[in-house]
KOLKOL-696808 format. One record per residue: residue in three letters; y, x, z of N, C-alpha, C, O, CB in turn. Coordinates in steps of 0.05 Angstrom, whole numbers, plus 5000, padded with zeros to 4 digits. Glycine has a CB too. Example, Ala and Ser with C-alpha at 12.3 -4.5 7.8 and 13.67 -1.06 7.14 Angstrom:
ALA488652645156491052465156493452645156493452855169491152265181/SER495552575142497952735143500152585157502352685161498852825114/
***
This chain:
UNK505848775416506148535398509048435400509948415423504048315406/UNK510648355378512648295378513747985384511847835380513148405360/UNK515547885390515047715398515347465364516547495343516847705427/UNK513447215377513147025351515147055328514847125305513446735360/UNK518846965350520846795334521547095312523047065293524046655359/UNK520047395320521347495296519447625264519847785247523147755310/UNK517047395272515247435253516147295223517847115227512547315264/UNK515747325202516847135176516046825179514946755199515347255146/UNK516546695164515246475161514346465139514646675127516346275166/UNK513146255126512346175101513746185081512546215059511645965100/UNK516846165082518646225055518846525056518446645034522046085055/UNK519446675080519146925078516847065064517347215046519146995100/UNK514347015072512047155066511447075039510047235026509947105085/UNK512246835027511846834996513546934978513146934953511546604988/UNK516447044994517747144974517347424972518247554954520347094976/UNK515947534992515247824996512347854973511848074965514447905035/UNK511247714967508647724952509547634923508147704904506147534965/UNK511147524922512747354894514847664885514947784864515546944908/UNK515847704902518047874896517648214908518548404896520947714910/UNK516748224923515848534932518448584948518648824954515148794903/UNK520648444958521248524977522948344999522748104993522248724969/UNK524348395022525448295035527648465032527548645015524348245056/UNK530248425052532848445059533748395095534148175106534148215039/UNK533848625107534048555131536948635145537848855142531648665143/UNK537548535154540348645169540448595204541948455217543148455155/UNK539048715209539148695245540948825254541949025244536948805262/UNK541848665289544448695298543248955326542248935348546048325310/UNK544149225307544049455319546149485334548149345327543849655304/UNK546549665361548549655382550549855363549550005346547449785416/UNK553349835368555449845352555750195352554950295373558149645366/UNK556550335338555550555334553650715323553950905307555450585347/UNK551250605333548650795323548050875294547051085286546250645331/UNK548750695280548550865244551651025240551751165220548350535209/UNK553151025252554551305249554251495262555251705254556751305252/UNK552651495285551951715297549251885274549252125270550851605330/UNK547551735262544951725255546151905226544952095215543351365252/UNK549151765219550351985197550752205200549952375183552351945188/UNK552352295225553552475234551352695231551252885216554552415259/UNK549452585252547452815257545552815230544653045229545552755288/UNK544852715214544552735193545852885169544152995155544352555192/UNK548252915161549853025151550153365171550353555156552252805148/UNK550153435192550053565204547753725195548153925181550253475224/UNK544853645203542853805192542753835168541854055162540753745198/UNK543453685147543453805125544854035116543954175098543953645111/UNK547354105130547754425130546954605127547954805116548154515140/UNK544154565143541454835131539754795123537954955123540055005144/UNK539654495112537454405093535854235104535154185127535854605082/UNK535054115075533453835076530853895095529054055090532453735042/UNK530953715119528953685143525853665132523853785140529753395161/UNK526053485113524253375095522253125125523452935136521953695076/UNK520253175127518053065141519953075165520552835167514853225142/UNK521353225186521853225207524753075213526153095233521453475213/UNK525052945191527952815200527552645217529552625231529552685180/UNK525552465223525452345246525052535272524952365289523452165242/UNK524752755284524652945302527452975306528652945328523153195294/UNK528953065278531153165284533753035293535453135308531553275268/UNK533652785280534552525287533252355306533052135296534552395267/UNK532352355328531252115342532751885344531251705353530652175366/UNK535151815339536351535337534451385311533851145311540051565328/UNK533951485300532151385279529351165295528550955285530851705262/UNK528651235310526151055329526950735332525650525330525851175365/UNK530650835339531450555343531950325326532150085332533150565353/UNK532250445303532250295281529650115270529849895260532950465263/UNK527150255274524950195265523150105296520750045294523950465246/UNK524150105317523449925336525649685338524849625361523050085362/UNK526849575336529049295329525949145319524049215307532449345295/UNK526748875334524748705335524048565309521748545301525348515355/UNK526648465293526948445271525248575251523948435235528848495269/UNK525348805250523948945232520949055237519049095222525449135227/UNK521449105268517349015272516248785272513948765278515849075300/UNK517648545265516948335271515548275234513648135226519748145288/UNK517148415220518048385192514848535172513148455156521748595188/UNK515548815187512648915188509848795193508148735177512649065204/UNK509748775217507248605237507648345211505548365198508348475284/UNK508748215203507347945191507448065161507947905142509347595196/UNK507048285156506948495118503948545123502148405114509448935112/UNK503548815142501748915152500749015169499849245173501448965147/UNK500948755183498348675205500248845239502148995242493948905191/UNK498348715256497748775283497049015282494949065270496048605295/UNK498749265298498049525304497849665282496149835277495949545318/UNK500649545262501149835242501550025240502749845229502049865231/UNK502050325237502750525243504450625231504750495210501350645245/UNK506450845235509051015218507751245205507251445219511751145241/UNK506951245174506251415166508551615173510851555177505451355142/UNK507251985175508952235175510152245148511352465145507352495183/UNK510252145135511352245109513152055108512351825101509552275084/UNK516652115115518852045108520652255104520352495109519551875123/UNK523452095090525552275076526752175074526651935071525652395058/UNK529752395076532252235075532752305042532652525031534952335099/UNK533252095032534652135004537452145006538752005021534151914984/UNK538752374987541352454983542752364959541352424940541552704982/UNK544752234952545052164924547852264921549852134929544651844916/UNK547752534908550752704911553152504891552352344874550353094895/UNK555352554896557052434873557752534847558652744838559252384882/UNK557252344840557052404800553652444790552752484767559052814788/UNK552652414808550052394798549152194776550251974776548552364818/UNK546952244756546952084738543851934749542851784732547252224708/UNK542851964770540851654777538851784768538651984754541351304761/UNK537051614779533951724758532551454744533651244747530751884784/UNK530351474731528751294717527451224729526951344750527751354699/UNK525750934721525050794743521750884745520150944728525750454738/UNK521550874772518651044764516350884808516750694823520051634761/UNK515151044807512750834834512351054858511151264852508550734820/UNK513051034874511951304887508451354888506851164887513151314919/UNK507951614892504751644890504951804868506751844852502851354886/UNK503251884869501452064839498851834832497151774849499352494851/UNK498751754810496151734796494651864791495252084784496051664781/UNK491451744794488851874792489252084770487952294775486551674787/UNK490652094744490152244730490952524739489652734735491052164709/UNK493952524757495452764765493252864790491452724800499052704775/UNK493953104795492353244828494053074846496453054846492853654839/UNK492452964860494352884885493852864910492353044917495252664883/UNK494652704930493652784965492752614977490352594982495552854985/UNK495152414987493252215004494451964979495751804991494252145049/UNK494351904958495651764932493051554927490951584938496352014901/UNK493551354909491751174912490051204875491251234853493450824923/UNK487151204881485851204857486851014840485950984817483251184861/UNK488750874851489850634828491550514843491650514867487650384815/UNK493450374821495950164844494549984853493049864837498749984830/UNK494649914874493349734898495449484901497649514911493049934931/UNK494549254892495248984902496048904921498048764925493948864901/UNK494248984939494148884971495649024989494749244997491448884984/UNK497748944998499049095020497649125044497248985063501449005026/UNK496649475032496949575060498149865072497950015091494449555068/UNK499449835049502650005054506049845050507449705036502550275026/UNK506049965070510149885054511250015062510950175081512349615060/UNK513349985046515550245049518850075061519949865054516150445008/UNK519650305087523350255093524850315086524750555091524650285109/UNK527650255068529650395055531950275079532350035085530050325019/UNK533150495087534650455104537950645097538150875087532750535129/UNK540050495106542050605096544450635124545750455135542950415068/UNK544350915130547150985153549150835154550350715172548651245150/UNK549650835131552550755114552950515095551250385084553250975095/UNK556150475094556350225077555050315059554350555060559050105069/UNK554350135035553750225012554550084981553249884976551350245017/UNK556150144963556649954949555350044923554550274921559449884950/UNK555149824898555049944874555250214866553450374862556349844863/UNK557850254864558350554856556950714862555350784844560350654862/UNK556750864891555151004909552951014893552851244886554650884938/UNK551350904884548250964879546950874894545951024911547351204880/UNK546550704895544650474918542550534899542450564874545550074923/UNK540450534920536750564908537350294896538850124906533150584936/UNK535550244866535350004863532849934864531250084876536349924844/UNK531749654850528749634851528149414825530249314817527549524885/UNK526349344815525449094799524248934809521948904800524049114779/UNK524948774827524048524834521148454817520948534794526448304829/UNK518848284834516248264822514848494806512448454799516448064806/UNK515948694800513948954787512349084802511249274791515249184776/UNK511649034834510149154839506249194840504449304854511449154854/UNK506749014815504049014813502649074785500449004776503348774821/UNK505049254773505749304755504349584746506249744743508349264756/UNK502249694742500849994735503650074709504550304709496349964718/UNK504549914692507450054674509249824660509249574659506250284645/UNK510649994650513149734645513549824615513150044606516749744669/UNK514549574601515849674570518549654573519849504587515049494543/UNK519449864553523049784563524749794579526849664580523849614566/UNK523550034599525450094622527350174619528550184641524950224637/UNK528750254599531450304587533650054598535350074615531050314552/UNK533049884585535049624592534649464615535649244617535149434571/UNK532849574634532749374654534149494676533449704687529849294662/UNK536049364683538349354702537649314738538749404758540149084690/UNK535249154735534449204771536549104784538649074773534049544784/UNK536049024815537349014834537849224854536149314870536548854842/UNK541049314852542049444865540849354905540849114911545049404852/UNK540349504921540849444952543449554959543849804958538549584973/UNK545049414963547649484972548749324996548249084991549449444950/UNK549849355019550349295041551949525057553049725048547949215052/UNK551749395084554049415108551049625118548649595117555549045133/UNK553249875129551250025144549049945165549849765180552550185155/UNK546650035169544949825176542949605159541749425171546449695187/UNK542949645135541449445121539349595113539649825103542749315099/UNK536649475118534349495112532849325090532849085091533349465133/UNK531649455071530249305054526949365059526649615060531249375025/UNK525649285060522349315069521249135037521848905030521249095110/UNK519349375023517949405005515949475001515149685011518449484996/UNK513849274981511749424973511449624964512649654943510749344963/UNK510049814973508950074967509450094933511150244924505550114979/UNK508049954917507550054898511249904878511549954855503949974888/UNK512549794889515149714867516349914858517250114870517449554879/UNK516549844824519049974816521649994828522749804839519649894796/UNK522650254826525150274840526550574829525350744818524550254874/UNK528950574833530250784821532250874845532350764867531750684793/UNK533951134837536451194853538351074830537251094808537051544862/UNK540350984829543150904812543851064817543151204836545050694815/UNK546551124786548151354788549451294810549651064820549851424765/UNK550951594825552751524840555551604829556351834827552251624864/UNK557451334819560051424810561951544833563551724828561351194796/UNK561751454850563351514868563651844887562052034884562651304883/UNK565551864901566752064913564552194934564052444936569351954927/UNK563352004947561852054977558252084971557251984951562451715000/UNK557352174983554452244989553551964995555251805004553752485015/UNK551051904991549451634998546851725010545451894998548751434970/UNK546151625035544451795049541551455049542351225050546351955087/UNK539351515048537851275054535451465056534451645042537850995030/UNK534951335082532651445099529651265086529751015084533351365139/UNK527351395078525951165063522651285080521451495079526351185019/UNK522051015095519751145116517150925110517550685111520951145156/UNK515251015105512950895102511250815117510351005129511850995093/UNK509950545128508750415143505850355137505550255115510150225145/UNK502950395153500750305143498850165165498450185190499450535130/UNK497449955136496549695156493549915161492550065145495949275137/UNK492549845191490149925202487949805207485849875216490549995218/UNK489149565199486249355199486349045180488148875181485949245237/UNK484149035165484548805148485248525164484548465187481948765132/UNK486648415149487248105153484648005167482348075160487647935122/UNK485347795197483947575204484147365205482347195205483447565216/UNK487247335207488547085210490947205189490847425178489446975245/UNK493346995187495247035178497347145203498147015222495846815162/UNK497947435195499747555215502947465216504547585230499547865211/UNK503847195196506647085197506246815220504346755234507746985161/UNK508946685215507746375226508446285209510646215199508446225252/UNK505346255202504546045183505445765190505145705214501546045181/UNK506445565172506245285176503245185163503045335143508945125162/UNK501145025165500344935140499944665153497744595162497845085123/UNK501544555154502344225146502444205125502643975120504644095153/UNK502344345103502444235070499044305060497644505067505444445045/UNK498444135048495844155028496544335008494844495001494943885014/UNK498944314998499144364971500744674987503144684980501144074945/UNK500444814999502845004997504045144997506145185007503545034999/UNK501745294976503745574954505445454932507745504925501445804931/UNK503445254923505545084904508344964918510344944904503744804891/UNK508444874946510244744954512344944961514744894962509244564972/UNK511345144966512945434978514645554949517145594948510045744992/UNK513045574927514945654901516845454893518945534883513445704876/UNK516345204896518444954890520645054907522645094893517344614900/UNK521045124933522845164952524745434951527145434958521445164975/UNK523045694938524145844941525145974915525246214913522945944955/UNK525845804897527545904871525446124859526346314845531046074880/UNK522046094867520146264857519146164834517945954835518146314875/UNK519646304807517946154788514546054783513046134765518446294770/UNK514045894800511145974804509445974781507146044784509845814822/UNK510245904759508245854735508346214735506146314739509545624700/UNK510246374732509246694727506346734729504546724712510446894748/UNK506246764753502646984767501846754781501746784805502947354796/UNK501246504772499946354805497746434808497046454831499646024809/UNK496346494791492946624801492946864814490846914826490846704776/UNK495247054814495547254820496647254848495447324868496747354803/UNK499147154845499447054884497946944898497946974922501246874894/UNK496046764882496346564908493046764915491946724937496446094902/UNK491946924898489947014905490647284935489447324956488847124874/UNK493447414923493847554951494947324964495547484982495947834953/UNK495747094972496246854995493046905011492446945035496846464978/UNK491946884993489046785007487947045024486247015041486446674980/UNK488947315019487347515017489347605049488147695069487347714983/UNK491347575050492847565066492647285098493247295122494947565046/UNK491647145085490746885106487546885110486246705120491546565091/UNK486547195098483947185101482346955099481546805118483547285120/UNK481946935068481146645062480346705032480446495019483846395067/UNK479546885020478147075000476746954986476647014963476647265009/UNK474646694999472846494983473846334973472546184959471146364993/UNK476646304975478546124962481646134950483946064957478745964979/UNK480246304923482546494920482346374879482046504859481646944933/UNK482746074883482945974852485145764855485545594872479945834837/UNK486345834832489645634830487445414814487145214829493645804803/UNK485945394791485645224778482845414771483445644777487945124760/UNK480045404759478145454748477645214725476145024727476245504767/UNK479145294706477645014683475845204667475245444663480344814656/UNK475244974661471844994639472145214622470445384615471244704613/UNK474645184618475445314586475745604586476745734567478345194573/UNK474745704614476145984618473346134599471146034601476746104659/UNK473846334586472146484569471946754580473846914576473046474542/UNK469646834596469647054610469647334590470847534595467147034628/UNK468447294573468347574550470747604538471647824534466147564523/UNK472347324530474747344526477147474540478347654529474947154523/UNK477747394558478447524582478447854590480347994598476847404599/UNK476447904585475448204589476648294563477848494569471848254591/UNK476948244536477448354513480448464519481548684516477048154488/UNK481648124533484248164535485148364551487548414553485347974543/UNK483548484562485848714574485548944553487449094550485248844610/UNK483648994542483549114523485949124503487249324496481449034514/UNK486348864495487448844467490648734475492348714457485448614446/UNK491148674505493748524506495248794505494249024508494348304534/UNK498148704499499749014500502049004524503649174532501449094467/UNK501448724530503248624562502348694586499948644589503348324568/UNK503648794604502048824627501848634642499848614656502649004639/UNK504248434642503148084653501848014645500147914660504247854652/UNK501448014617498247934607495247984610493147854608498147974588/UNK496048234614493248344621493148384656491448534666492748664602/UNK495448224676494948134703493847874700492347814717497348144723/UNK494247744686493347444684489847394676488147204677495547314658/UNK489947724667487447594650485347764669482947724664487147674611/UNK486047954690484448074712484147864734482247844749485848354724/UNK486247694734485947554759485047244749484047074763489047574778/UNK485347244733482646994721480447004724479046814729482146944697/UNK479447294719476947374722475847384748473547364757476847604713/UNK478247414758477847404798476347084801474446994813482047424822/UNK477847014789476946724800474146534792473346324801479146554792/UNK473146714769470846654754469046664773467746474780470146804731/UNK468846984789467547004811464147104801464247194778467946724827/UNK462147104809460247134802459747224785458747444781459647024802/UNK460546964763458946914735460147134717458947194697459546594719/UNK462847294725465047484714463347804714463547974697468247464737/UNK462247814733461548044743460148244731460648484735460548014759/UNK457148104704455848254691457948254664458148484657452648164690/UNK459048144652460848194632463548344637465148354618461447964622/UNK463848414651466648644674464948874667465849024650467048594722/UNK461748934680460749134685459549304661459149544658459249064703/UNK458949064643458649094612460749314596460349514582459148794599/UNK462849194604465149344587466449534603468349664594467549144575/UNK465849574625466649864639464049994631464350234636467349874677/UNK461649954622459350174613459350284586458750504575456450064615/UNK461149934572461650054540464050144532464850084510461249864519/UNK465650284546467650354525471050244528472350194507466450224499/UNK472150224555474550154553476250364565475650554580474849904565/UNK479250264550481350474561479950584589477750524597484550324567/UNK481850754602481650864621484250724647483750664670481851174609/UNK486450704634488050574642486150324650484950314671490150554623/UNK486050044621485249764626481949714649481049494656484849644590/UNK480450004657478949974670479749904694478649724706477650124669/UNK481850034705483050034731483749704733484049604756485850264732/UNK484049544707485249254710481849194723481549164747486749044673/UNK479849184704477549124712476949174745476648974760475849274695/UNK476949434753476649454787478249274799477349164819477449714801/UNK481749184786482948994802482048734809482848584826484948944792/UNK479648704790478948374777476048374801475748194817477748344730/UNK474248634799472048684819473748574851473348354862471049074819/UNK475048714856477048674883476948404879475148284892480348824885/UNK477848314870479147994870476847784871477147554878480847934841/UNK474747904863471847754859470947774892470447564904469347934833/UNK470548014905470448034926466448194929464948354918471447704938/UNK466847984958464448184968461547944946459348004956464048185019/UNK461147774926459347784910459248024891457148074878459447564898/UNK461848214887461348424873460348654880459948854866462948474864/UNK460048624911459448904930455849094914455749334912458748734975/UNK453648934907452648964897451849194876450449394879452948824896/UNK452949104858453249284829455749494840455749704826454449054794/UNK457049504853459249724853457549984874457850224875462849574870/UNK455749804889454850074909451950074892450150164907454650004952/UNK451050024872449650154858450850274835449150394822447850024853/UNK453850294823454850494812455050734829454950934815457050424803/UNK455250774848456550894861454351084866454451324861457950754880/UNK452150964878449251044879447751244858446251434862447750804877/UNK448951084831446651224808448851284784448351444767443650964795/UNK451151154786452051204757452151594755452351754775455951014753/UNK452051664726452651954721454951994716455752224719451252074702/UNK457251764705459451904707460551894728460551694742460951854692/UNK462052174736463752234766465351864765464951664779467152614761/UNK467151904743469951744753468251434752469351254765473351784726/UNK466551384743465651134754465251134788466451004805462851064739/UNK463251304791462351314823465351304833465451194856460351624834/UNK468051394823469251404846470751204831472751344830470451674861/UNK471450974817472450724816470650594831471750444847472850624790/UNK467750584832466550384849467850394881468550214896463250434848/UNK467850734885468350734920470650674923471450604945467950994937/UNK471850694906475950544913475350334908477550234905479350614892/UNK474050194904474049914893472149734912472149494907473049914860/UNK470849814929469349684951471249754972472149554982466249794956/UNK472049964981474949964997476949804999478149775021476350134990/UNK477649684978479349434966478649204976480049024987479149394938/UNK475949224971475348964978474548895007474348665015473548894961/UNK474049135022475049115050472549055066470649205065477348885055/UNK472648845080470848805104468148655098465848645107472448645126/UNK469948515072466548415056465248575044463148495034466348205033/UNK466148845040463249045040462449255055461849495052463049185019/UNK462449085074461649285099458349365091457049535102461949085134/UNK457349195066453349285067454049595059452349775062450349085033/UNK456949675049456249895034456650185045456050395034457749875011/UNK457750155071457750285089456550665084457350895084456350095107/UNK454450525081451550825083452650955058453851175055447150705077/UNK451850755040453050845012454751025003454251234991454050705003/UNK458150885014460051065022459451345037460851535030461650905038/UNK458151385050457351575071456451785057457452005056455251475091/UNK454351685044452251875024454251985004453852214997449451695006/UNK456251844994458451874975460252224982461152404967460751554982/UNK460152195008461452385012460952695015462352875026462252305027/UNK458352704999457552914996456652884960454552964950455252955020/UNK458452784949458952814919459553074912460653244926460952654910/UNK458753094886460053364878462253344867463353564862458653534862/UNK463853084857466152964854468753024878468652924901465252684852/UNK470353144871471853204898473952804895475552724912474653634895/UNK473552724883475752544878473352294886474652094894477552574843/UNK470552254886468952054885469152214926469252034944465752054856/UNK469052394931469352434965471852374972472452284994468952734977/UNK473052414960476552324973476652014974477951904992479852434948/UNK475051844955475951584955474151364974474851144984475951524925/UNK471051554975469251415005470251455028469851295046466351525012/UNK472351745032473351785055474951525063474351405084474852025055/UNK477951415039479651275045477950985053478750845072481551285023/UNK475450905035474850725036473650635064473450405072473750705017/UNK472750885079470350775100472950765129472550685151466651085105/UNK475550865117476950805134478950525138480450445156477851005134/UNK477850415108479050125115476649885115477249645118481450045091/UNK474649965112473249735117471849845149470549675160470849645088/UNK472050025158471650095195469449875211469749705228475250035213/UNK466350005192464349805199463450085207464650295200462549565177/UNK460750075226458550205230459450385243457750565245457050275210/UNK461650435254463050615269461550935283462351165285463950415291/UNK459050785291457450965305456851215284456851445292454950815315/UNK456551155262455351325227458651445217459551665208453550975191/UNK459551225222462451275200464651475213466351615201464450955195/UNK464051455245466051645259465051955256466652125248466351555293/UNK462452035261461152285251461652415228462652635227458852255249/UNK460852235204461052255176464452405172464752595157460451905162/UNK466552315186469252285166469852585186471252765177472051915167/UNK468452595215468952855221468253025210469753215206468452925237/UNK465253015200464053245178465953315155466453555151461053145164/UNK467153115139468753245121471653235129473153105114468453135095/UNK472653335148474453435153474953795156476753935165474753295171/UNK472353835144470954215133470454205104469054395097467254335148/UNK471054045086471453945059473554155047475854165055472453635058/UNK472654295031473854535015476854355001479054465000471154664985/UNK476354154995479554054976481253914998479953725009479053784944/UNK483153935006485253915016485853515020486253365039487454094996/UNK485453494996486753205001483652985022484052765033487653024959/UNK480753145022479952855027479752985062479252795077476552705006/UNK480053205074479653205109482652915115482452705127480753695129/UNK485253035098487652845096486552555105486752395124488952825064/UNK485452595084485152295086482152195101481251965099485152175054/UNK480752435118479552275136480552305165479352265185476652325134/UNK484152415161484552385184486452175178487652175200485152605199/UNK487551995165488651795160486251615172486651445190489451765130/UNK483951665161481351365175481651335192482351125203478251365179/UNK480951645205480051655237483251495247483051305262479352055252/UNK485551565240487551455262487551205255488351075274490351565264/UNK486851015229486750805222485050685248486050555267485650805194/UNK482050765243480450665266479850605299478950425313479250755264/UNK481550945303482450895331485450715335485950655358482951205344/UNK486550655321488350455322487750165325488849995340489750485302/UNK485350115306485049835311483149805326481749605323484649685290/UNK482450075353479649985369480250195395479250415402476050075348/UNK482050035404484250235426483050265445484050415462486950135437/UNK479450085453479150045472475450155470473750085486480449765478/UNK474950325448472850415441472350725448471450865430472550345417/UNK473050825474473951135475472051255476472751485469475551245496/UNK469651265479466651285474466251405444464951595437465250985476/UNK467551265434466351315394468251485385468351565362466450985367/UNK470551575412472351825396471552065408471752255392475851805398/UNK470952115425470952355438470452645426471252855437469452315455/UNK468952635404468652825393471852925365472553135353465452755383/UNK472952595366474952645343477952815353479052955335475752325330/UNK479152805377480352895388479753195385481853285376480452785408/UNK477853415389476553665384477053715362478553915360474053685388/UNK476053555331476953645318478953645300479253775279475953665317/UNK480853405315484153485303484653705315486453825303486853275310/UNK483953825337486054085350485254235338486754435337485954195380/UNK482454265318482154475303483054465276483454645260479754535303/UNK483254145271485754155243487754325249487954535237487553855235/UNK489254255268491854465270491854785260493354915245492454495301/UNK489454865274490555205258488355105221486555255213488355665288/UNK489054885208487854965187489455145162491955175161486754725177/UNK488355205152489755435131492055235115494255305106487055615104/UNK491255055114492854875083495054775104493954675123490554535060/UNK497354755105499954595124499054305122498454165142503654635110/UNK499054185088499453865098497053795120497653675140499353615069/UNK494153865115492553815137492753955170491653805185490153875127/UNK493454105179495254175208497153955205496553735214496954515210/UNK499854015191501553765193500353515202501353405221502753705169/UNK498053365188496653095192495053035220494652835234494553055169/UNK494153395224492553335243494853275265493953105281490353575249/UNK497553365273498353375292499853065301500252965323499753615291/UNK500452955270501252705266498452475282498752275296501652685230/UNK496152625273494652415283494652355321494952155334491652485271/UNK494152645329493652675359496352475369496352265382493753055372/UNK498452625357500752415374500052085370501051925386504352465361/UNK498452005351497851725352495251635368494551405372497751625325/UNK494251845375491951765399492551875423490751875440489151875393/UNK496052015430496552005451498351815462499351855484496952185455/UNK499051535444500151285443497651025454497750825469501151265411/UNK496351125443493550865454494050885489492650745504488951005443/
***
């Protein structure tokens, strides 16, 4: 645990949910990001490390142990986060012309691996962009769009200009997983190197993992007055992750007036052609709560985009565990595949308040849906109830013919043994069969399995 003074505070943590990112500059011992170049630029001689640049580089540890930035982490996501294996150094040669602004992940529509059935709200990923070197404009500094990360697409990415990260070697920017972001051209002479490493939370919110002040009644509202945050934008939308983040989920309404029209609402994501609009009108629905739920479930049976459904699951999430219900009886009985597996990403979401669905999930994973099994796997590893059922279960499909869901039940399993360091009883059998991940035929699962053991030879 890191210590208090380098956790965020309250202006911090609302500008990270308002804006999707921070800016960090910690005072590293004098040297170490030119060494971190050197040997970096060095291995690239015989080519891109890819996954193993942290191996090959170990100065790299030190960067991402600086108190600062675990401190920065720990109050993003949570107590006993972990270093996902999947990082890279990005290269940005000179004269390059940049790329378009785009999310990391594959969407449900593309094949993908351990990728999320939908952009996820709730941080419980973030990503490090880290830079050896000075870095200026020219160079090609990654950029990003401030507040888009909650953004499934954008209109007009042509003219949107973004914020460059540019700094003194040593500067860290810590981001939500899902923000727009780009490489800038690089006009300049020199290579731009930025190491970009992914972090994941292992256990839902109990408390608020910042230091919190709440001496104010009022104070998300009092926090956007302060921080040059426009709060009229998304307030139903923040302040619903405030709450979700302060684990406080039953109280996740800026305002509920009379006037809110639940069918209306639902049309609107249909018919809006904004994607702020149609966040405003998912997370209204959040706040309806209850009464939202059979008119949501209505129009995911009759007939909506495929895209604007995914707004609907956002709006289920946001409703919480009164929705747990009807989603683990989709899940149960619906005939279409991709429903059953929006319900099981979508009780996953909603985390620890559906722990009833547990079994459900379980039974799930013997779908004939490879994508409705990939998404009970992720789910039963973040809501980490019933342990005794759920630790068996995620071993059994780790002999799962498709590649991405053993992945991702060895993401659970290290999820779980992470947040239950002191439960060695309920693993014993899981250790056995990561060593038999290793010789598996497919690399990224060996690769994962070996990633995992080293994190249960850290406990």
């Amino acid at each position: 645990m890191v210590n208090k003074k380098y956790l965020l505070n309250n202006q911090d943590m609302s500008q990270f949910i308002a804006n999707g990112y921070l800016l960090l500059k910690p005072d590293y011992p004098a040297g170490l990001h030119q060494t971190i170049k050197k040997r970096t630029e060095h291995i690239f001689e015989s080519g891109d490390p890819g996954n193993r640049i942290l191996e090959q580089v170990p100065e790299l540890y030190e960067i991402f142990d600086h108190p600062v930035v675990k401190g920065t982490l720990q109050s993003i996501i949570g107590l006993n986060y972990i270093m996902q294996p999947h990082r890279h150094c990005h290269v940005n040669m000179p004269d390059s012309k940049g790329q378009g602004w785009h999310q990391d992940g594959t969407p449900r529509k593309f094949q993908g691996w351990n990728h999320p059935w939908r952009r996820h709200h709730r941080s419980r990923m973030a990503m490090a962009f880290y830079y050896p070197q000075d870095v200026s404009t020219e160079m090609g500094p990654t950029a990003i769009l401030p507040s888009t990360q909650y953004y499934d697409a954008l209109s007009d990415t042509e003219s949107m200009l973004g914020l460059p990260i540019c700094g003194d070697a040593g500067t860290i920017a810590i981001v939500h997983y899902e923000i727009w972001h780009r490489a800038s051209a690089n006009l300049s002479s020199d290579k731009r190197y930025m190491m970009k490493f992914l972090f994941h939370r292992t256990e839902e919110p109990k408390e608020p993992s910042w230091n919190l002040d709440i001496g104010s009644a009022d104070l998300w509202n009092q926090i956007g007055s302060t921080n040059d945050i426009d709060i009229t934008r998304h307030p139903i939308l923040w302040k619903s992750l405030w709450n979700w983040y302060c684990n406080q989920n039953g109280d996740s309404a800026v305002s509920q007036p009379d006037t809110l029209d639940v069918h209306q609402l639902v049309q609107e994501l249909d018919q809006k052609t904004e994607v702020d609009e149609r966040m405003e009108a998912t997370y209204k629905l959040g706040t309806i709560g209850e009464a939202a739920i059979t008119p949501i479930m209505d129009q995911l049976n009759n007939g909506i985009s495929e895209q604007n459904s995914l707004n609907l699951s956002a709006a289920l999430s946001a409703i919480g565990g009164p929705a747990v219900p009807v989603l683990t009886d989709m899940l149960r009985h619906d005939s279409d595949w991709w429903k059953r597996a929006c319900a099981a990403d979508t009780l996953g979401d909603i985390g620890k308040d559906a722990k009833d669905s547990v079994q459900s999930l379980i039974e799930a994973l013997d779908d004939e849906s490879d994508w409705v099994r990939r998404n009970a796997t992720n789910s039963l590893g973040i809501i980490s109830e019933s342990l005794e059922d759920t630790i068996p279960a995620l071993i059994r499909v780790m002999g799962d013919a498709q590649p991405f869901v053993p992945i991702n039940a060895i993401f659970a399993l290290t999820k779980i043994r992470k947040s239950h360091p002191n439960d060695n009883s309920l693993f014993k059998d899981v250790e056995l069969v990561l060593h038999d991940g290793l010789k598996h035929q497919h690399e990224r699962v060996s690769y994962y399995s070996n990633y995992a053991l080293e994190q249960f030879n850290q406990i």
